[in-house]
C-alpha positions as CSV (number, residue, x, y, z in Angstrom):
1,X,0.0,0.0,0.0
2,X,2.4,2.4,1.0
3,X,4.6,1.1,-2.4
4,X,1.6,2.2,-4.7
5,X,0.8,5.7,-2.6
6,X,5.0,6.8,-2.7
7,X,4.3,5.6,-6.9
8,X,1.7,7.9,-7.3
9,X,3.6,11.1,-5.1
10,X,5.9,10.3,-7.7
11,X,3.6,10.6,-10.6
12,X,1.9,13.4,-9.5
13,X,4.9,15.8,-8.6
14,X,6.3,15.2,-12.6
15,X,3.4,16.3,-13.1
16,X,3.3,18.7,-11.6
17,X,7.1,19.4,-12.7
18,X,6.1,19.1,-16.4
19,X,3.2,21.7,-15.8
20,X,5.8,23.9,-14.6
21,X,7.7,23.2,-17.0
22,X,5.4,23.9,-19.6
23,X,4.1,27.2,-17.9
24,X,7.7,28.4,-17.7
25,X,8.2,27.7,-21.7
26,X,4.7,29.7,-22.3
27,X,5.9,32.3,-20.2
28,X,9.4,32.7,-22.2
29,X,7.6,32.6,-25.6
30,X,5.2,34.8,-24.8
31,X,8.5,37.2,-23.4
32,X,9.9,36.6,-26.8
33,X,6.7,37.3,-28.8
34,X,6.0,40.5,-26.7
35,X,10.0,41.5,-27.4
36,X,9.3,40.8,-31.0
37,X,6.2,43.1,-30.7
38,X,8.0,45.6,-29.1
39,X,10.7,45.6,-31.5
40,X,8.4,45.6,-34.5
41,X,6.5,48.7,-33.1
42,X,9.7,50.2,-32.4
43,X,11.2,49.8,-36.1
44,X,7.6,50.9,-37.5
45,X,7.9,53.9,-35.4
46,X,11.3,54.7,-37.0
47,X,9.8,54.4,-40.5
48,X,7.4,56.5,-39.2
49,X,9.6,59.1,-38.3
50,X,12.3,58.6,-41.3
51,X,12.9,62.0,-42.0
52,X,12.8,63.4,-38.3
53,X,15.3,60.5,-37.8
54,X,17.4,61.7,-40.8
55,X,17.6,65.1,-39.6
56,X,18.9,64.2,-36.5
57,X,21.4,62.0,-38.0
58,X,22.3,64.8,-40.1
59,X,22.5,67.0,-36.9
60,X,24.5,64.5,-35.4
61,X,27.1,64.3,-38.1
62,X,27.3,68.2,-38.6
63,X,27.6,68.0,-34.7
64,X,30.6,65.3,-34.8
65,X,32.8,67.5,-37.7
66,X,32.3,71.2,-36.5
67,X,34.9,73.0,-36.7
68,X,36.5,73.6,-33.4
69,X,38.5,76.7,-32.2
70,X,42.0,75.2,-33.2
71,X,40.5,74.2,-36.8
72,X,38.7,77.7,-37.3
73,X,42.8,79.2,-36.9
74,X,43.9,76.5,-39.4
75,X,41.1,78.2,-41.8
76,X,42.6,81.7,-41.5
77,X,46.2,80.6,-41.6
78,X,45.2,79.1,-44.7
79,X,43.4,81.7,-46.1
80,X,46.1,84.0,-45.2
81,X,48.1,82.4,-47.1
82,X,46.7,81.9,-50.2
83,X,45.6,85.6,-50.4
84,X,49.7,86.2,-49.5
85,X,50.7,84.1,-52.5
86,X,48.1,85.5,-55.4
87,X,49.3,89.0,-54.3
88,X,53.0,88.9,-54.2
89,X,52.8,86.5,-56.9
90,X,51.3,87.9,-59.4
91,X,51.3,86.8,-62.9
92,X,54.2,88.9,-64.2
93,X,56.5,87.8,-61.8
94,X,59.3,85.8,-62.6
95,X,59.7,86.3,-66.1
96,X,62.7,85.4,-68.4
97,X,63.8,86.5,-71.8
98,X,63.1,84.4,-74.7
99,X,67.1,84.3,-74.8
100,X,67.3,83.1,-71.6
101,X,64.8,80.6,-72.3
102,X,67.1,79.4,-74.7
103,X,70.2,79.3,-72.5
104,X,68.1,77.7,-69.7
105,X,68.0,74.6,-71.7
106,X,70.7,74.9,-73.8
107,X,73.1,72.9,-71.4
108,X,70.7,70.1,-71.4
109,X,70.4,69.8,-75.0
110,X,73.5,67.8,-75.3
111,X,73.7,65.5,-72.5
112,X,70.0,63.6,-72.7
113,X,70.0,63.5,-76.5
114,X,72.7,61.9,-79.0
115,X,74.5,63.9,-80.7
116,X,73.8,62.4,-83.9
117,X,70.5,64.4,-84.6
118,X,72.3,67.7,-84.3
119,X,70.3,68.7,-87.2
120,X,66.8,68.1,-85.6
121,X,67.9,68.9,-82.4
122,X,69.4,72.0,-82.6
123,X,67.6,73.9,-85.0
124,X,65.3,76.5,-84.6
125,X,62.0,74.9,-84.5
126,X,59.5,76.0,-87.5
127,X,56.5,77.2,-86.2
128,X,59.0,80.2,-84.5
129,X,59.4,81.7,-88.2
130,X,57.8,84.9,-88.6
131,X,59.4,86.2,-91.7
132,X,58.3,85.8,-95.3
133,X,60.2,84.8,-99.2
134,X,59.5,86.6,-102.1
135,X,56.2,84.7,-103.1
136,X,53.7,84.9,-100.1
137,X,53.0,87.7,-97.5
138,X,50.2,88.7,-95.5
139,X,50.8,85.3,-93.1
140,X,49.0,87.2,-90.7
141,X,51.9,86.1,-88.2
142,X,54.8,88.4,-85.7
143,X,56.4,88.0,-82.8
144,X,54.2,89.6,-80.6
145,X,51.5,86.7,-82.2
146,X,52.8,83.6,-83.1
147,X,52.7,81.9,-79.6
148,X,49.0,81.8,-80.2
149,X,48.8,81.9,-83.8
150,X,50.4,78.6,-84.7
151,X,49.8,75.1,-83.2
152,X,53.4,74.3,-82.4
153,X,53.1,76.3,-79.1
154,X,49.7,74.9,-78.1
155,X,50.7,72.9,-74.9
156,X,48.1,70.1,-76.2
157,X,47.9,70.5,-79.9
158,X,51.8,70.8,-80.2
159,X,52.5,67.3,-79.0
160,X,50.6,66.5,-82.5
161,X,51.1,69.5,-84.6
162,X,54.8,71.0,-83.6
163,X,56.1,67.7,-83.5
164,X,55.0,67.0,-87.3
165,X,55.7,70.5,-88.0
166,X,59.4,69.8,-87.1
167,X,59.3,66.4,-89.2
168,X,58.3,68.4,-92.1
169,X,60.0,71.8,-91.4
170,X,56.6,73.5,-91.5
171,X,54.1,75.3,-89.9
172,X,50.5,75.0,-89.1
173,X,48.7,77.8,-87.4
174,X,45.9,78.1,-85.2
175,X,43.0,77.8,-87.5
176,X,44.5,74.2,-88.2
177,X,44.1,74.4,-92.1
178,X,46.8,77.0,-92.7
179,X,49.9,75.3,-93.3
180,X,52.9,76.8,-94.6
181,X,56.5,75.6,-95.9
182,X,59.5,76.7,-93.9
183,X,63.0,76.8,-95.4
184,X,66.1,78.7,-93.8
185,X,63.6,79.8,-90.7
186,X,61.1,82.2,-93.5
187,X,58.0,81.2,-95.1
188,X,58.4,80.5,-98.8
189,X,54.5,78.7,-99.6
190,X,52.1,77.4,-98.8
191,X,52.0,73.2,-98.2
192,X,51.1,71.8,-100.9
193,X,47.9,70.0,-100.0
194,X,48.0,71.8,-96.6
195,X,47.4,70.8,-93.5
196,X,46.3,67.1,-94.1
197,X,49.2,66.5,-96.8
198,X,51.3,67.4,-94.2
199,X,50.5,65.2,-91.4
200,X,50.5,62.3,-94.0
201,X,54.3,62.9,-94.9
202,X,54.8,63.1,-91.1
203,X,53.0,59.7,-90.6
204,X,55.3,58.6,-93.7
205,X,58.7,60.2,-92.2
206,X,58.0,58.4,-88.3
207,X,57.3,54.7,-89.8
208,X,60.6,55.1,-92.0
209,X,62.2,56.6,-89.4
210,X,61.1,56.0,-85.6
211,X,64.1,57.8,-84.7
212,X,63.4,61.0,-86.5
213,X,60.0,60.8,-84.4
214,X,61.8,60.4,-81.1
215,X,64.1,63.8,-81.9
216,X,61.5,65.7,-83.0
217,X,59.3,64.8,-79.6
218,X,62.3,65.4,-77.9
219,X,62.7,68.8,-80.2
220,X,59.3,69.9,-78.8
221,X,59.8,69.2,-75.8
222,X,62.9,71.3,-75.3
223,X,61.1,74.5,-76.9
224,X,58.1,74.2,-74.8
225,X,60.8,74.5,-71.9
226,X,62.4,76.8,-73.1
227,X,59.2,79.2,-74.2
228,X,57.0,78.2,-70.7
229,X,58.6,80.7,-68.5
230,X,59.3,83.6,-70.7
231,X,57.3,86.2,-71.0
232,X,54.7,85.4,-73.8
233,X,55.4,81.3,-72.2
234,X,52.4,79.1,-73.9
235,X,48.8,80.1,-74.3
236,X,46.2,78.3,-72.6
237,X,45.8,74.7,-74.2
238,X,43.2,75.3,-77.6
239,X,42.4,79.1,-76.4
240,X,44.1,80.1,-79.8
241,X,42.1,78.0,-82.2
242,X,38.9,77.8,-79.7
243,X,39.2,81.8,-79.3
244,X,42.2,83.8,-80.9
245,X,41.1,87.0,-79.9
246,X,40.5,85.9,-76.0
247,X,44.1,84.5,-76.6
248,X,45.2,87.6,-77.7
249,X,43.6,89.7,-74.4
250,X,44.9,87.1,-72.3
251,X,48.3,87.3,-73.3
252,X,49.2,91.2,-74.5
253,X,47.9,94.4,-73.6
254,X,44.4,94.7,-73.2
255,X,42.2,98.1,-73.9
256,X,42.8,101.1,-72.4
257,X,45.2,99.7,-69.6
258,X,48.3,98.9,-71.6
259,X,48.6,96.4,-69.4
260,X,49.4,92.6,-70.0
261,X,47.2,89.9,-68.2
262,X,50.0,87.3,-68.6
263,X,47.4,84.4,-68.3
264,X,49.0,81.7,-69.7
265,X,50.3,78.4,-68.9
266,X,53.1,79.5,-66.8
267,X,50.8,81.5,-64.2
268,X,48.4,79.1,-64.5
269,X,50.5,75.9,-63.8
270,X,52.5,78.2,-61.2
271,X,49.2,79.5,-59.6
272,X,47.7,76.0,-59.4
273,X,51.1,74.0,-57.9
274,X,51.6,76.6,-55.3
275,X,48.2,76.2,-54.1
276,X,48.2,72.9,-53.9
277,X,51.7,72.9,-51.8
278,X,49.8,75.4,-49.7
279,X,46.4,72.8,-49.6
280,X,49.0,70.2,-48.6
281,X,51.2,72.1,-45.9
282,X,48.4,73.1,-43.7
283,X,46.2,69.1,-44.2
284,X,49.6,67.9,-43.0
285,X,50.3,70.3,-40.4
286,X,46.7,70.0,-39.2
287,X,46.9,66.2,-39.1
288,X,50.0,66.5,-36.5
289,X,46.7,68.0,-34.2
290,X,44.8,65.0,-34.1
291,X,43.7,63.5,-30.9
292,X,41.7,60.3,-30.9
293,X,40.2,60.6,-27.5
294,X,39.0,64.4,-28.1
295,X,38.6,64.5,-32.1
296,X,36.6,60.8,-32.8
297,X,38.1,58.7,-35.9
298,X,40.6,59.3,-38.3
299,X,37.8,60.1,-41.0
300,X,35.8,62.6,-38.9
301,X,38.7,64.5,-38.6
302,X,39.6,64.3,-41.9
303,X,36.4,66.0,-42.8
304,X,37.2,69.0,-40.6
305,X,40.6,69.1,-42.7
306,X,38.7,69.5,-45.8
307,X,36.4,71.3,-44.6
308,X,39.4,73.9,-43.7
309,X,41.0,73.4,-47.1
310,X,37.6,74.1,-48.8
311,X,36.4,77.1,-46.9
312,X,39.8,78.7,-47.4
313,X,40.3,78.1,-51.1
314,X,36.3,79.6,-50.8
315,X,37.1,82.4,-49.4
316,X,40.7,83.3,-51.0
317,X,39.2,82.5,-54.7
318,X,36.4,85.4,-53.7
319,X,39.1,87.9,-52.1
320,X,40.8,87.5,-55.8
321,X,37.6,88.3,-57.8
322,X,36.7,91.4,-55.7
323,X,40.2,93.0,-55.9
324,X,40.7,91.9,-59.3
325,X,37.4,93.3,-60.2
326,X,38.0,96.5,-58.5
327,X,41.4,97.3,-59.4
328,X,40.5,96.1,-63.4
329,X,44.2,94.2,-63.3
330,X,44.2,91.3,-64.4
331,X,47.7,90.4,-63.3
332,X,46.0,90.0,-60.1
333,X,43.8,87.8,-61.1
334,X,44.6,83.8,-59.6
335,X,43.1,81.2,-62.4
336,X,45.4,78.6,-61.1
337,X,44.6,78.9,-57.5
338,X,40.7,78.8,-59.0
339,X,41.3,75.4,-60.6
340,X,42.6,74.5,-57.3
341,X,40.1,75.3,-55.4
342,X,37.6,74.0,-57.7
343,X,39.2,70.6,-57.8
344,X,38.8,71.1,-54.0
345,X,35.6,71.6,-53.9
346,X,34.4,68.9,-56.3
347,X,36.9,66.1,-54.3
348,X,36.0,67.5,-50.7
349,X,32.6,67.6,-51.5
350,X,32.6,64.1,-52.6
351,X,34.9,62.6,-49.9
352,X,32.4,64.5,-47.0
353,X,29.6,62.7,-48.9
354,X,30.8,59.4,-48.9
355,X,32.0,59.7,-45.1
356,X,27.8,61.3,-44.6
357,X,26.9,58.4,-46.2
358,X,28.6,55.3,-44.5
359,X,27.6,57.6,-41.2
360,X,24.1,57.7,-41.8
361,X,23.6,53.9,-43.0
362,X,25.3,53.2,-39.5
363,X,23.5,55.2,-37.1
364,X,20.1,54.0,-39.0
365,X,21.5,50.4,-38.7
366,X,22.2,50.5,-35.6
367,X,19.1,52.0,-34.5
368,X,17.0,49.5,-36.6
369,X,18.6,46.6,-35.3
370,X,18.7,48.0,-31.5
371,X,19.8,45.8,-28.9
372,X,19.8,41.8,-29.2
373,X,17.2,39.3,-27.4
374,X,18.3,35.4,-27.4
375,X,14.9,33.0,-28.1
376,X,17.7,30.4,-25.9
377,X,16.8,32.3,-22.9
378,X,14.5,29.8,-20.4
């Protein structure tokens, strides 16, 4: 008797076990369902409230890359100078002599080039001639001109046009279908067949002779060094067959002023690497700044950086137009330090974007997915 009532404490305290058991397992679903509830509401609330929850991403991000007090001195000392470098550099400074453009690489002439092709090498290039034989005139070309007038010199078109001009002792100018014959530096006719003719014989002399090809390169490569810092240096690539007469003002004196803009390549080029160098001195000098535990990550801070390069390029770019404008000299006036800025501006812009972007995908991320819950839980 007592063997049959111990049997049936036995079976009723499993199951009474097993009901707990099974109460404690409806209890930890219905946790989990009532988390996954919660969660759901929560998420649908944040659809809800997308743009609200944008915005204070965006708030959040703008709040994160400020700039700070130490920053906001970077921007002036930038600023500074840039303005310091278009106004004691101004276009006209640091000019040679067409001479001494000559001498400059004179030296060189002979040591990176065999001596062989003396006669490519060392003669005056073609498109330079100015003066005219017996049976044509009005060529329409002088010294004060010809940098712009003729092909050779454009610091694009000359790779293609000088070079064959050289092959073929000729000249092409800016229009593209002038081309003229060139013998004993004057201009005797014109090409027979022009322009076209000519760059056919060219073709014809470099696959006879890949060597001829190589000097004349080489040729044209020497007389844009020597032309790029003198005076008249290049024109700005196709102004002079795009534009002749913007060439022209941008190059020689303009009305009423009798002044020379000297926007060419050399200012430009000049005007554009010293900004950079600028750009790059203060990002670097900034960088030395960094702080991880008071400035965030690497690529926040970066973003203040550019920020600093950008706003600074901003504002020096506008100082240059406002004096330039008012003062009507256009010496002053920075085109280089303008692409600069502008390639600053296009690459900042997109590098703050991208850094916006991974941002925001993981703030919403994070606040999507919010804190995990394990169904494992008893």
């Amino acid at each position: 008797m007592s063997r049959e009532l111990d049997r049936m404490r036995k079976q009723s305290a499993a199951k009474i076990e097993a009901a707990k058991g099974a109460l404690h397992e409806r209890e930890a679903i219905d946790r989990h369902l009532t988390q996954i509830q919660n969660e759901y509401g929560r998420v649908a609330d944040i659809s809800k409230r997308a743009p609200a929850v944008i915005e204070d991403v965006d708030k959040k991000f703008k709040e994160k890359t400020k700039l700070s007090d130490s920053d906001i001195a970077f921007l002036f000392l930038c600023t500074a100078l840039q303005c310091a470098r278009q106004y004691l550099l101004t276009n006209d400074k640091f000019r040679i002599t067409a001479a001494q453009g000559d001498a400059l690489v004179s030296d060189t002439i002979g040591q990176l080039v065999p001596p062989t092709w003396e006669d490519v090498l060392f003669q005056s290039v073609p498109y330079d001639a100015i003066s005219t034989g017996a049976h044509i005139a009005n060529t329409g070309l002088a010294g004060v001109n010809h940098r712009y007038e003729t092909l050779g010199h454009d610091p694009v078109l000359g790779w293609v046009f000088g070079t064959a001009n050289i092959m073929t002792n000729s000249l092409t100018k800016s229009d593209i279908v002038t081309t003229y014959q060139i013998s004993n530096m004057k201009i005797i006719r014109h090409y027979p067949m022009g322009t076209p003719a000519m760059l056919n014989r060219a073709i014809g002399y470099a696959q006879n002779d890949p060597m001829l090809l190589a000097a004349s390169v080489a040729r044209q490569a020497i007389h844009y060094g020597s032309d790029y810092f003198t005076s008249q240096s290049l024109p700005i690539p196709l102004m002079g067959t795009l534009n002749p007469e913007m060439a022209k003002r941008l190059m020689f004196p303009y009305q009423k002023k009798g002044k020379r803009a000297y926007i060419d390549m050399w200012s430009i080029t000049r005007g554009a690497a010293l900004a950079a160098l600028i750009n790059q001195l203060i990002a670097v000098i900034h960088r030395l700044f960094y702080d991880e535990s008071r400035d965030g990550s690497e690529t926040m801070y970066e973003v203040r950086t550019r920020k600093i390069l950008s706003y600074s390029n901003a504002l020096a770019v506008g100082s240059n137009v406002v004096v330039t404008t008012i003062t009507q000299d256009l010496t002053k006036l920075d085109a280089g330090g303008m692409l600069e800025a502008l390639h600053r501006f296009i690459s900042d812009y997109q590098f703050i974007q991208a850094v916006k972007r991974d941002f925001l995908k993981d703030e919403i991320y994070n606040m999507v997915v919010g804190k995990p819950y394990d169904f494992m839980e008893g």
